[in-house]
N, C-alpha and C positions, 0 to 999 in steps of 0.2 A: 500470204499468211492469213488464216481463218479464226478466229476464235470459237470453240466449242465447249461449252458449257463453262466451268472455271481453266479449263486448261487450253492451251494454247499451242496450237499445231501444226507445222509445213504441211498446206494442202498447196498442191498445184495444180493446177487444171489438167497436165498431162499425168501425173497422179491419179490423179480422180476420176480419169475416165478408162482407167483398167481397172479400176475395182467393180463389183455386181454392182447394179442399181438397186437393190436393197441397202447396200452400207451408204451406198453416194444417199438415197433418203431421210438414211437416218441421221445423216450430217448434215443435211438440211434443217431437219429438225430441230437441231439443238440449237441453231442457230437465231439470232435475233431475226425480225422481219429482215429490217434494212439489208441487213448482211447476208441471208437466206435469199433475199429478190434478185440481188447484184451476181450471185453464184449462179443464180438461176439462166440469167442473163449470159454469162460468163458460158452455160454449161448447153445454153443455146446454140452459141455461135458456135460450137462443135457436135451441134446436134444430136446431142445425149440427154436435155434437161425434158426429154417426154418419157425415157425410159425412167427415169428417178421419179418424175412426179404421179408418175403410174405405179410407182410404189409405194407412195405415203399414201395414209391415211386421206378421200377421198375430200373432207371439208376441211383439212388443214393446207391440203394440195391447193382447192379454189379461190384461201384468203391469198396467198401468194400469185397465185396464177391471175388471178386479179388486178394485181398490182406492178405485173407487166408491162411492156411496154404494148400497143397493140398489134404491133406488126408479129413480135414474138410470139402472142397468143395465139395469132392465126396461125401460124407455120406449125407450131408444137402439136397445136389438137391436131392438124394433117398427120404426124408422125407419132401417135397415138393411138392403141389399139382400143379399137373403136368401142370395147367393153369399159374398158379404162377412161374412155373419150365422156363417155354417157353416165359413167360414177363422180367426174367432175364436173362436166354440166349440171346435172342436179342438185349440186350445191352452190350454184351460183345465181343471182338474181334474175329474174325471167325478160326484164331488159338487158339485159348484157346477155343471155345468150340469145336472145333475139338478133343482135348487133353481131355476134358470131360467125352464127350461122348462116347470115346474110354475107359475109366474108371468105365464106367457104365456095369451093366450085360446087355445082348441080347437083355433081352424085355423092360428095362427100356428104352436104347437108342432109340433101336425103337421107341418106343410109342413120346419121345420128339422129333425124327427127322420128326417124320408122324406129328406131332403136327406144328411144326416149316415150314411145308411147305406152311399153309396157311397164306395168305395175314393175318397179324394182326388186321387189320381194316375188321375180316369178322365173322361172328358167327364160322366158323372152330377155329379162330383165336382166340377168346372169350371161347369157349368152356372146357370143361374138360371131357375128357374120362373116369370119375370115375361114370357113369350113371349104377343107378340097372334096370336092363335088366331080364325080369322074364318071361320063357318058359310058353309058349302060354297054354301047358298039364297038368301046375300045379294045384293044390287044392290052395283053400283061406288059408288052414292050411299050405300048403306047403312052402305057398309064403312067410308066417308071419315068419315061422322058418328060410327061406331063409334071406330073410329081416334080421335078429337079427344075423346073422352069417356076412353081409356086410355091417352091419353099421356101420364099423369104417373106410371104406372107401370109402362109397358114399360120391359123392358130396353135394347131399343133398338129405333128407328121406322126403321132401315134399308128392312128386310123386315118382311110378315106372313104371317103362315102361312094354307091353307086345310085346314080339315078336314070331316070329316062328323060325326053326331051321334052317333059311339063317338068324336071326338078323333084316329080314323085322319087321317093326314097326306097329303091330296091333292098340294098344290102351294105354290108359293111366290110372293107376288106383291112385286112391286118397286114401290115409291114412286109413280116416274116414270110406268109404265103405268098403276100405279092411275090415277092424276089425269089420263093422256093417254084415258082411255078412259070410254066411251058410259056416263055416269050409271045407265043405266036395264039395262047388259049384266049376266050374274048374271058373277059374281068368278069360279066354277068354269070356266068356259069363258076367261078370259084368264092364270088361273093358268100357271106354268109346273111341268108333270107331271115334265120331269127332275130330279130332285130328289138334290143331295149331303146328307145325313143322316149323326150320328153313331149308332151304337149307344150305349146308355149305360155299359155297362162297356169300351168301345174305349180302349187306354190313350191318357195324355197325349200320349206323342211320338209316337202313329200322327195324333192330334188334329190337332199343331204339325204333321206333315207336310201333312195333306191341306191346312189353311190356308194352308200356302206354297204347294201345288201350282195350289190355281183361284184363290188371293189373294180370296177371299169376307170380308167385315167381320163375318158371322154366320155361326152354321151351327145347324141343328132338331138337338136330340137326342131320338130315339125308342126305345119301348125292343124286346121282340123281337116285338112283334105291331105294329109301324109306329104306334104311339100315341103323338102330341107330346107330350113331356116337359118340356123347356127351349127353350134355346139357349146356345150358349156364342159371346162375343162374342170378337172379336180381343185387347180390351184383358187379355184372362182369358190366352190363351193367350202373349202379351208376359210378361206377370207370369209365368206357368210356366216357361216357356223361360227367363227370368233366375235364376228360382228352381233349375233343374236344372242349369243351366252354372255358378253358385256352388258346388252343391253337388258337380259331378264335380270340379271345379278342385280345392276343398279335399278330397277324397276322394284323389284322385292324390296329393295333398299329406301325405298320413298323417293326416288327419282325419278317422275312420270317419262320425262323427255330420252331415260336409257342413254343420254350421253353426256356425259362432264369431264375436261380434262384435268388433271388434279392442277395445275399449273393455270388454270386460266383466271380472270378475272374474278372478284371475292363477288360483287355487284350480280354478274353474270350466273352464276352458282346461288346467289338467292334466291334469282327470279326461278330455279331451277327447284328449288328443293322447298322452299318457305311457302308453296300455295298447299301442298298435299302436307305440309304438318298442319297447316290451319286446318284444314279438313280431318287431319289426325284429333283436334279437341272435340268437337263433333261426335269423333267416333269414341273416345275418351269419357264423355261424357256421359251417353248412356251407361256405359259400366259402372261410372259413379252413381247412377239415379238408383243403380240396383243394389247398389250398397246402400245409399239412406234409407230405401226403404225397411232395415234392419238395422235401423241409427239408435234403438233403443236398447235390442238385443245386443248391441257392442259397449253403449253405455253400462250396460250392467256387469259382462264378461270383456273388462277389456283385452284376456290375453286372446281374445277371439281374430282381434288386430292384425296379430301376432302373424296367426296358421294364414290366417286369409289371402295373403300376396303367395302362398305358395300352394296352394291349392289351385289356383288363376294361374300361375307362370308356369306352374308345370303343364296344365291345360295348353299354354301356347307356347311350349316346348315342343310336348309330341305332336301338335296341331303343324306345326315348319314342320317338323322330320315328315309327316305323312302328304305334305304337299309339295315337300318338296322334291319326293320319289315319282309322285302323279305329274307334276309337270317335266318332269324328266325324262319321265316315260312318255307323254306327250309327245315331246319335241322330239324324242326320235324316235317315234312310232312304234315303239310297244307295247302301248294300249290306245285303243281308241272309244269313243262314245258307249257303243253296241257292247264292248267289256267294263261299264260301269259298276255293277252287279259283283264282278266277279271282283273288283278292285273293293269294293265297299263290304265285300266277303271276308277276304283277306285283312282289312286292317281292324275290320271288330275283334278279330280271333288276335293278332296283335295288340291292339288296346284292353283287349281283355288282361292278356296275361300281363302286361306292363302294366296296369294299372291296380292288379292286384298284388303285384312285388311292388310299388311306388307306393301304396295307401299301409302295405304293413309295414314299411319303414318307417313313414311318418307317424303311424298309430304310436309303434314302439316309443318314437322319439320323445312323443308328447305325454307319453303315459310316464316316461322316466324323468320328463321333465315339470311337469303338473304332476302325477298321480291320480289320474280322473281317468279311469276305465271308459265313462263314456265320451269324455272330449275325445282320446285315443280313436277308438269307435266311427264316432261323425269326421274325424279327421280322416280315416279309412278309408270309410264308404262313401263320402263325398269326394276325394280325389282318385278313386276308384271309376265312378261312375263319372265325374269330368274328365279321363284320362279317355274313355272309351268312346264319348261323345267328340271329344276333342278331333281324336285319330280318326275316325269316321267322316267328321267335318272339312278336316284338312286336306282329306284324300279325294272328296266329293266336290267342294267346293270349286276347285279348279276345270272340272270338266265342265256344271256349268254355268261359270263366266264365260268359256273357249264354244259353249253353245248358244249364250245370248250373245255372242261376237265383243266381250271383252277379251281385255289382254288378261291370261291368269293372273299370270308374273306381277304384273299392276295392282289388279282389284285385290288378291286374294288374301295380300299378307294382314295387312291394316284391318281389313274388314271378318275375317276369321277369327286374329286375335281378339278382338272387341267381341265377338261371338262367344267363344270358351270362358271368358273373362267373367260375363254375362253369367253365362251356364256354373263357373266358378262358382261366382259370389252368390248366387244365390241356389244350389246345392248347398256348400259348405254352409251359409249363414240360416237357410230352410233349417236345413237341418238339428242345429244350435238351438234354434229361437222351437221345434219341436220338445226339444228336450232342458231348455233353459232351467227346468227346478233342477234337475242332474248335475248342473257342472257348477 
Protein backbone atom coordinates (compact mmCIF):
# COMPACT_ATOMS: atom_id res chain seq x y z
CA UNK A 1 0.00 0.00 0.00
CA UNK A 2 1.50 3.44 -1.26
CA UNK A 3 0.10 6.72 -0.40
CA UNK A 4 -0.25 9.19 -3.23
CA UNK A 5 -1.02 12.62 -2.61
CA UNK A 6 -4.36 12.56 -0.41
CA UNK A 7 -5.60 9.36 -1.81
CA UNK A 8 -4.55 6.12 -1.12
CA UNK A 9 -3.74 3.19 -3.40
CA UNK A 10 -2.97 -0.72 -4.13
CA UNK A 11 0.56 -0.22 -5.74
CA UNK A 12 2.46 -3.46 -5.83
CA UNK A 13 5.63 -3.92 -6.97
CA UNK A 14 4.32 -6.48 -9.68
CA UNK A 15 1.87 -3.75 -10.58
CA UNK A 16 4.12 -1.26 -11.01
CA UNK A 17 6.47 -2.68 -12.99
CA UNK A 18 4.13 -3.14 -16.08
CA UNK A 19 3.16 0.24 -16.14
CA UNK A 20 5.55 2.84 -18.72
CA UNK A 21 8.25 4.45 -16.61
CA UNK A 22 6.59 7.74 -17.08
CA UNK A 23 3.56 6.82 -14.77
CA UNK A 24 5.99 4.62 -12.29
CA UNK A 25 7.67 8.61 -12.08
CA UNK A 26 5.13 10.18 -11.55
CA UNK A 27 4.14 8.11 -8.67
CA UNK A 28 7.27 8.75 -7.30
CA UNK A 29 6.72 12.02 -7.33
CA UNK A 30 3.71 12.44 -5.45
CA UNK A 31 5.17 10.74 -2.96
CA UNK A 32 6.83 11.80 0.44
CA UNK A 33 10.80 11.40 0.33
CA UNK A 34 10.83 8.56 2.89
CA UNK A 35 8.11 6.76 0.97
CA UNK A 36 9.44 7.75 -2.59
CA UNK A 37 13.27 6.33 -1.31
CA UNK A 38 11.81 2.88 -0.05
CA UNK A 39 9.87 2.38 -3.68
CA UNK A 40 12.85 3.28 -4.98
CA UNK A 41 14.64 0.65 -3.29
CA UNK A 42 11.78 -1.69 -3.73
CA UNK A 43 11.75 -0.85 -7.66
CA UNK A 44 15.69 -1.54 -7.64
CA UNK A 45 15.69 -5.01 -6.52
CA UNK A 46 13.67 -5.68 -9.87
CA UNK A 47 15.62 -3.44 -11.75
CA UNK A 48 13.31 -0.92 -12.98
CA UNK A 49 14.11 2.13 -10.51
CA UNK A 50 16.74 3.52 -13.55
CA UNK A 51 13.98 3.41 -16.01
CA UNK A 52 11.60 5.72 -13.66
CA UNK A 53 14.25 7.84 -12.39
CA UNK A 54 15.25 8.50 -15.97
CA UNK A 55 12.07 9.97 -16.26
CA UNK A 56 11.62 12.50 -13.52
CA UNK A 57 12.51 15.64 -13.57
CA UNK A 58 16.58 15.55 -13.45
CA UNK A 59 17.08 17.50 -9.83
CA UNK A 60 14.17 15.90 -8.17
CA UNK A 61 15.57 12.41 -9.51
CA UNK A 62 19.25 13.28 -7.61
CA UNK A 63 17.56 14.40 -4.12
CA UNK A 64 16.28 10.89 -3.99
CA UNK A 65 18.87 9.17 -5.74
CA UNK A 66 20.99 10.62 -3.08
CA UNK A 67 19.39 9.21 -0.43
CA UNK A 68 20.07 5.61 -1.65
CA UNK A 69 21.55 3.16 -0.42
CA UNK A 70 25.17 3.25 -2.03
CA UNK A 71 25.34 -0.04 -3.47
CA UNK A 72 21.89 0.88 -5.16
CA UNK A 73 23.36 4.06 -6.73
CA UNK A 74 26.08 2.33 -8.17
CA UNK A 75 24.14 -0.48 -9.98
CA UNK A 76 21.15 2.01 -11.27
CA UNK A 77 23.61 4.74 -12.88
CA UNK A 78 25.16 1.30 -14.72
CA UNK A 79 21.49 0.67 -15.92
CA UNK A 80 20.91 4.11 -16.94
CA UNK A 81 21.06 5.66 -20.33
CA UNK A 82 24.05 7.39 -20.14
CA UNK A 83 22.11 10.72 -21.42
CA UNK A 84 19.95 10.33 -18.42
CA UNK A 85 23.11 9.04 -16.46
CA UNK A 86 24.78 12.77 -17.07
CA UNK A 87 21.24 14.78 -16.35
CA UNK A 88 21.62 13.34 -12.87
CA UNK A 89 25.02 13.62 -12.17
CA UNK A 90 24.89 17.28 -12.73
CA UNK A 91 22.68 17.69 -10.09
CA UNK A 92 24.36 16.24 -7.68
CA UNK A 93 27.23 17.49 -5.36
CA UNK A 94 30.76 17.29 -7.04
CA UNK A 95 31.82 15.01 -4.04
CA UNK A 96 29.52 12.57 -4.52
CA UNK A 97 30.00 12.10 -8.03
CA UNK A 98 33.43 12.09 -7.48
CA UNK A 99 32.76 9.00 -5.10
CA UNK A 100 30.60 7.67 -8.14
CA UNK A 101 32.45 7.48 -10.60
CA UNK A 102 35.27 6.02 -8.82
CA UNK A 103 32.69 3.13 -8.17
CA UNK A 104 31.90 2.61 -11.63
CA UNK A 105 34.14 0.04 -14.04
CA UNK A 106 36.93 1.85 -16.52
CA UNK A 107 34.69 2.40 -19.24
CA UNK A 108 31.58 3.12 -17.72
CA UNK A 109 33.16 6.25 -15.79
CA UNK A 110 34.75 7.29 -18.78
CA UNK A 111 32.10 7.25 -21.14
CA UNK A 112 29.99 9.60 -18.27
CA UNK A 113 33.01 11.87 -17.47
CA UNK A 114 33.67 12.43 -21.63
CA UNK A 115 29.97 12.90 -21.49
CA UNK A 116 29.77 15.31 -18.49
CA UNK A 117 32.38 17.67 -20.19
CA UNK A 118 30.12 19.09 -22.53
CA UNK A 119 28.24 22.32 -21.91
CA UNK A 120 24.64 20.77 -21.15
CA UNK A 121 22.98 23.21 -23.21
CA UNK A 122 24.92 21.68 -26.37
CA UNK A 123 23.94 18.70 -28.67
CA UNK A 124 27.39 16.90 -26.79
CA UNK A 125 25.25 17.64 -23.93
CA UNK A 126 21.90 16.22 -25.34
CA UNK A 127 23.39 13.36 -26.79
CA UNK A 128 23.86 9.74 -26.01
CA UNK A 129 26.78 7.57 -27.02
CA UNK A 130 24.50 4.53 -27.51
CA UNK A 131 24.53 5.16 -31.53
CA UNK A 132 24.74 1.97 -34.01
CA UNK A 133 27.70 2.67 -35.84
CA UNK A 134 27.85 0.11 -38.93
CA UNK A 135 31.54 -0.54 -40.91
CA UNK A 136 31.52 0.99 -44.07
CA UNK A 137 32.65 -3.21 -45.65
CA UNK A 138 29.64 -4.66 -44.33
CA UNK A 139 26.82 -6.60 -46.44
CA UNK A 140 22.97 -5.58 -45.96
CA UNK A 141 22.94 -9.05 -44.46
CA UNK A 142 25.55 -8.31 -42.15
CA UNK A 143 24.37 -5.18 -41.00
CA UNK A 144 20.66 -6.58 -40.23
CA UNK A 145 22.44 -9.51 -38.00
CA UNK A 146 24.55 -6.67 -36.47
CA UNK A 147 21.60 -4.54 -35.81
CA UNK A 148 19.55 -7.60 -33.86
CA UNK A 149 22.70 -8.25 -31.74
CA UNK A 150 22.62 -4.09 -30.45
CA UNK A 151 19.35 -3.63 -30.11
CA UNK A 152 19.02 -3.69 -26.65
CA UNK A 153 21.21 -1.01 -26.50
CA UNK A 154 20.86 1.45 -29.06
CA UNK A 155 19.49 4.58 -28.50
CA UNK A 156 17.23 4.30 -31.02
CA UNK A 157 16.84 1.53 -34.31
CA UNK A 158 15.17 4.51 -36.28
CA UNK A 159 18.49 5.00 -38.24
CA UNK A 160 22.14 3.46 -38.41
CA UNK A 161 24.98 5.20 -39.11
CA UNK A 162 27.94 4.22 -41.70
CA UNK A 163 31.37 4.81 -40.89
CA UNK A 164 34.76 3.88 -41.91
CA UNK A 165 37.52 2.39 -39.64
CA UNK A 166 38.48 6.14 -38.04
CA UNK A 167 34.47 6.29 -37.04
CA UNK A 168 34.54 9.13 -39.80
CA UNK A 169 30.64 9.40 -40.65
CA UNK A 170 29.93 8.23 -44.18
CA UNK A 171 26.25 8.03 -44.36
CA UNK A 172 23.01 7.14 -42.87
CA UNK A 173 20.96 4.22 -43.52
CA UNK A 174 17.17 4.13 -42.79
CA UNK A 175 15.37 0.90 -41.64
CA UNK A 176 13.21 0.52 -44.57
CA UNK A 177 15.92 0.40 -47.28
CA UNK A 178 18.01 -1.59 -45.05
CA UNK A 179 15.53 -4.56 -45.14
CA UNK A 180 14.18 -3.35 -48.94
CA UNK A 181 17.66 -4.17 -50.16
CA UNK A 182 19.96 -6.87 -51.94
CA UNK A 183 21.25 -9.05 -48.80
CA UNK A 184 24.56 -9.45 -50.26
CA UNK A 185 24.96 -5.24 -51.50
CA UNK A 186 27.94 -3.70 -49.13
CA UNK A 187 25.73 -0.86 -46.90
CA UNK A 188 28.39 1.92 -48.24
CA UNK A 189 26.85 1.95 -51.63
CA UNK A 190 22.90 2.35 -50.43
CA UNK A 191 23.87 4.67 -47.59
CA UNK A 192 22.47 8.05 -47.82
CA UNK A 193 25.76 10.57 -48.36
CA UNK A 194 23.55 13.86 -47.63
CA UNK A 195 23.97 13.78 -44.25
CA UNK A 196 22.19 16.56 -41.54
CA UNK A 197 24.88 16.18 -38.51
CA UNK A 198 25.12 18.19 -35.32
CA UNK A 199 28.43 19.55 -34.26
CA UNK A 200 28.96 18.78 -30.67
CA UNK A 201 29.23 22.17 -29.13
CA UNK A 202 26.19 23.51 -31.71
CA UNK A 203 23.92 25.12 -28.97
CA UNK A 204 20.46 23.58 -27.93
CA UNK A 205 18.19 25.99 -29.63
CA UNK A 206 20.29 25.97 -33.04
CA UNK A 207 19.67 21.73 -32.10
CA UNK A 208 15.58 22.36 -31.45
CA UNK A 209 15.70 24.45 -34.67
CA UNK A 210 17.19 22.15 -37.31
CA UNK A 211 14.69 19.29 -35.63
CA UNK A 212 11.77 21.28 -36.47
CA UNK A 213 13.11 22.31 -39.88
CA UNK A 214 13.75 18.51 -41.69
CA UNK A 215 11.29 16.89 -38.74
CA UNK A 216 14.13 13.90 -38.43
CA UNK A 217 13.41 11.46 -35.15
CA UNK A 218 17.50 11.49 -34.76
CA UNK A 219 20.21 13.24 -35.63
CA UNK A 220 24.59 11.96 -35.62
CA UNK A 221 26.37 14.21 -33.53
CA UNK A 222 30.01 14.58 -34.80
CA UNK A 223 32.71 16.31 -33.45
CA UNK A 224 35.13 18.82 -35.75
CA UNK A 225 36.91 16.14 -37.64
CA UNK A 226 33.30 14.30 -38.94
CA UNK A 227 33.81 11.47 -36.20
CA UNK A 228 30.39 9.78 -34.84
CA UNK A 229 29.99 10.88 -31.43
CA UNK A 230 26.22 10.16 -30.51
CA UNK A 231 22.96 11.01 -31.46
CA UNK A 232 20.59 13.13 -29.90
CA UNK A 233 16.91 11.69 -30.33
CA UNK A 234 13.72 13.92 -30.59
CA UNK A 235 12.47 12.65 -27.10
CA UNK A 236 15.89 14.75 -25.85
CA UNK A 237 15.17 17.86 -27.67
CA UNK A 238 11.02 17.80 -26.29
CA UNK A 239 12.41 17.51 -22.81
CA UNK A 240 14.90 20.80 -23.67
CA UNK A 241 12.43 22.78 -25.36
CA UNK A 242 10.08 22.25 -22.17
CA UNK A 243 12.85 22.69 -20.03
CA UNK A 244 13.85 26.29 -21.68
CA UNK A 245 10.25 27.63 -22.28
CA UNK A 246 9.85 26.99 -18.19
CA UNK A 247 12.66 28.64 -17.67
CA UNK A 248 12.14 31.98 -19.86
CA UNK A 249 8.52 32.14 -18.59
CA UNK A 250 9.82 32.22 -14.92
CA UNK A 251 12.78 34.51 -15.92
CA UNK A 252 10.37 37.21 -17.57
CA UNK A 253 8.64 36.58 -14.35
CA UNK A 254 11.42 37.92 -11.89
CA UNK A 255 12.80 34.64 -11.25
CA UNK A 256 16.55 34.68 -12.18
CA UNK A 257 17.27 31.04 -11.32
CA UNK A 258 14.18 29.84 -14.10
CA UNK A 259 13.34 27.03 -11.61
CA UNK A 260 10.83 26.90 -8.56
CA UNK A 261 8.57 24.10 -7.86
CA UNK A 262 5.26 25.54 -6.59
CA UNK A 263 5.40 22.96 -3.69
CA UNK A 264 8.75 23.64 -2.44
CA UNK A 265 10.01 25.32 0.59
CA UNK A 266 8.40 29.05 1.24
CA UNK A 267 12.48 29.98 2.56
CA UNK A 268 13.82 28.40 -0.63
CA UNK A 269 11.48 30.48 -3.18
CA UNK A 270 12.59 33.72 -1.30
CA UNK A 271 16.04 33.26 -1.76
CA UNK A 272 14.77 32.80 -5.36
CA UNK A 273 12.56 35.65 -6.17
CA UNK A 274 13.38 38.55 -3.29
CA UNK A 275 17.10 39.52 -4.65
CA UNK A 276 15.67 40.82 -8.32
CA UNK A 277 12.56 42.71 -6.64
CA UNK A 278 15.12 44.43 -4.57
CA UNK A 279 16.76 45.25 -7.56
CA UNK A 280 13.24 45.86 -9.09
CA UNK A 281 13.06 49.37 -6.45
CA UNK A 282 16.15 50.50 -8.02
CA UNK A 283 14.70 50.21 -11.25
CA UNK A 284 11.34 51.79 -9.75
CA UNK A 285 13.00 54.37 -8.67
CA UNK A 286 14.39 56.17 -11.44
CA UNK A 287 10.79 56.31 -13.00
CA UNK A 288 9.82 57.93 -9.85
CA UNK A 289 12.77 60.71 -10.08
CA UNK A 290 10.91 61.44 -13.43
CA UNK A 291 8.02 62.08 -12.06
CA UNK A 292 9.08 64.64 -9.20
CA UNK A 293 10.71 66.25 -11.53
CA UNK A 294 6.95 67.53 -12.53
CA UNK A 295 5.89 67.49 -8.77
CA UNK A 296 4.67 70.96 -9.27
CA UNK A 297 3.01 70.63 -12.50
CA UNK A 298 0.87 67.78 -10.82
CA UNK A 299 0.45 70.05 -7.67
CA UNK A 300 -1.44 72.40 -9.69
CA UNK A 301 -3.46 69.76 -12.25
CA UNK A 302 -3.97 67.06 -9.98
CA UNK A 303 -6.29 65.04 -12.38
CA UNK A 304 -2.93 64.88 -14.33
CA UNK A 305 -2.35 61.94 -11.51
CA UNK A 306 -5.11 60.45 -12.89
CA UNK A 307 -3.97 59.89 -16.96
CA UNK A 308 -0.41 59.35 -15.75
CA UNK A 309 -0.36 55.33 -14.72
CA UNK A 310 -1.96 55.02 -17.99
CA UNK A 311 0.03 56.51 -20.40
CA UNK A 312 3.18 54.29 -18.65
CA UNK A 313 1.12 51.00 -18.50
CA UNK A 314 0.08 51.13 -21.68
CA UNK A 315 3.75 51.83 -22.75
CA UNK A 316 4.76 48.48 -20.88
CA UNK A 317 1.88 46.75 -22.39
CA UNK A 318 2.91 46.96 -25.89
CA UNK A 319 6.67 47.11 -24.83
CA UNK A 320 5.79 42.74 -23.44
CA UNK A 321 3.74 42.11 -26.67
CA UNK A 322 6.69 43.47 -28.94
CA UNK A 323 9.18 41.42 -26.83
CA UNK A 324 7.68 38.98 -26.27
CA UNK A 325 7.30 38.14 -30.27
CA UNK A 326 11.31 38.98 -30.58
CA UNK A 327 12.19 36.49 -28.03
CA UNK A 328 10.11 33.93 -29.67
CA UNK A 329 11.36 34.42 -32.69
CA UNK A 330 14.76 34.23 -31.18
CA UNK A 331 14.40 30.99 -29.67
CA UNK A 332 13.31 29.33 -32.60
CA UNK A 333 15.25 30.95 -35.19
CA UNK A 334 13.07 33.23 -37.05
CA UNK A 335 15.00 35.98 -36.64
CA UNK A 336 18.44 36.53 -35.95
CA UNK A 337 20.85 39.71 -35.33
CA UNK A 338 21.69 40.63 -39.17
CA UNK A 339 17.44 40.89 -39.28
CA UNK A 340 17.30 43.64 -36.58
CA UNK A 341 16.51 46.35 -39.04
CA UNK A 342 13.86 44.60 -40.53
CA UNK A 343 12.12 43.64 -36.99
CA UNK A 344 12.56 47.32 -35.82
CA UNK A 345 10.70 48.05 -39.40
CA UNK A 346 7.88 46.24 -38.64
CA UNK A 347 6.94 47.24 -35.06
CA UNK A 348 7.23 51.21 -35.82
CA UNK A 349 4.55 50.69 -38.48
CA UNK A 350 2.77 48.57 -35.57
CA UNK A 351 3.20 50.99 -32.82
CA UNK A 352 2.37 53.56 -35.10
CA UNK A 353 -1.09 52.52 -35.77
CA UNK A 354 -1.72 51.24 -32.29
CA UNK A 355 -0.70 54.01 -30.83
CA UNK A 356 -2.83 56.25 -32.83
CA UNK A 357 -6.16 53.98 -32.15
CA UNK A 358 -4.83 53.94 -28.12
CA UNK A 359 -4.25 57.89 -27.78
CA UNK A 360 -7.84 58.62 -29.61
CA UNK A 361 -9.54 56.67 -27.16
CA UNK A 362 -7.95 58.02 -24.35
CA UNK A 363 -8.17 61.74 -25.96
CA UNK A 364 -12.15 60.93 -26.34
CA UNK A 365 -12.23 59.65 -22.68
CA UNK A 366 -10.84 62.57 -21.13
CA UNK A 367 -12.24 65.19 -23.27
CA UNK A 368 -15.78 63.59 -21.95
CA UNK A 369 -14.60 63.29 -18.90
CA UNK A 370 -12.79 66.95 -18.12
CA UNK A 371 -13.98 68.83 -21.01
CA UNK A 372 -10.54 70.24 -21.85
CA UNK A 373 -9.88 69.86 -25.61
CA UNK A 374 -6.28 70.25 -24.81
CA UNK A 375 -5.72 67.80 -21.78
CA UNK A 376 -7.72 65.38 -24.51
CA UNK A 377 -4.77 66.40 -26.92
CA UNK A 378 -1.53 65.89 -24.65
CA UNK A 379 -3.27 62.69 -23.46
CA UNK A 380 -3.24 61.62 -27.30
CA UNK A 381 -0.04 62.49 -28.40
CA UNK A 382 1.74 61.61 -25.47
CA UNK A 383 0.50 57.87 -25.36
CA UNK A 384 0.79 58.05 -29.02
CA UNK A 385 4.24 58.72 -29.17
CA UNK A 386 4.98 56.33 -25.94
CA UNK A 387 3.16 53.49 -27.53
CA UNK A 388 5.68 53.79 -30.69
CA UNK A 389 8.73 54.30 -28.67
CA UNK A 390 7.58 51.43 -26.29
CA UNK A 391 6.98 48.81 -29.26
CA UNK A 392 10.27 49.74 -30.78
CA UNK A 393 12.01 49.18 -27.36
CA UNK A 394 10.54 46.10 -26.63
CA UNK A 395 11.29 44.39 -29.93
CA UNK A 396 14.97 45.76 -29.88
CA UNK A 397 15.80 45.40 -26.54
CA UNK A 398 16.05 41.75 -26.50
CA UNK A 399 18.51 41.24 -29.45
CA UNK A 400 20.82 43.25 -27.58
CA UNK A 401 21.03 41.75 -24.18
CA UNK A 402 21.36 38.09 -26.47
CA UNK A 403 24.47 40.27 -28.17
CA UNK A 404 26.09 41.62 -24.92
CA UNK A 405 25.52 37.72 -23.81
CA UNK A 406 22.58 38.30 -21.46
CA UNK A 407 19.76 36.20 -20.98
CA UNK A 408 16.82 38.33 -22.86
CA UNK A 409 14.12 36.50 -21.03
CA UNK A 410 15.95 37.94 -17.70
CA UNK A 411 17.27 41.42 -18.44
CA UNK A 412 14.60 42.63 -20.67
CA UNK A 413 11.27 42.59 -18.84
CA UNK A 414 12.27 44.80 -15.64
CA UNK A 415 14.59 46.84 -17.24
CA UNK A 416 12.30 47.94 -20.55
CA UNK A 417 9.55 48.51 -18.32
CA UNK A 418 11.41 51.08 -16.18
CA UNK A 419 12.47 52.37 -19.74
CA UNK A 420 8.70 53.19 -21.33
CA UNK A 421 7.63 54.23 -17.78
CA UNK A 422 10.55 56.74 -17.96
CA UNK A 423 9.57 57.85 -21.64
CA UNK A 424 5.81 57.88 -20.15
CA UNK A 425 6.10 60.05 -17.54
CA UNK A 426 7.80 62.38 -18.97
CA UNK A 427 6.14 62.71 -22.55
CA UNK A 428 2.75 62.92 -20.98
CA UNK A 429 4.00 65.27 -17.90
CA UNK A 430 6.60 67.47 -20.72
CA UNK A 431 3.78 67.81 -22.33
CA UNK A 432 1.21 69.28 -19.56
CA UNK A 433 3.60 71.38 -17.82
CA UNK A 434 4.05 72.88 -22.01
CA UNK A 435 0.67 73.76 -22.00
CA UNK A 436 -0.09 74.22 -18.02
CA UNK A 437 -2.02 77.84 -18.76
CA UNK A 438 -4.60 75.35 -21.03
CA UNK A 439 -5.83 72.92 -18.82
Amino acid sequence: MEKVGEETVQVSISELIRQHPAEVAEIISALKEEEAVELLHRLFLQRKAADALGEMDPEDAAELYAELPQEDRTQILTRMAPDDAVDLLGELPAEMVRDILSRLNREDSAELTELMAYDPDSAGGLMSPDVVAVPADLTVQQTIERLRKEAENAETLYYAYVVDNQRHLIGVLALRDLVLANPNEYVQKIAIRDIVSLPAQMDAEEVANIFDKYNYLALPVVDDRNRLLGIVTVDDIIDQLREETTEDFLRMGGIPSGEEHPLEEPVASVKKRLPWMVANIFFNLIAVIGVAVFEESIATIAFLAVLMPIVSDMGGNVAMQAMSVAIRGMATGQVVWGQILQVLRKEFVVGLINGAVLGLQLSLITYIWRGNIYLGLIAMGSLWLNTILATVIGAVFPFLMKKLGFDPAMMSGSIVTTITDLCGFFLFLGMATMFLEHL
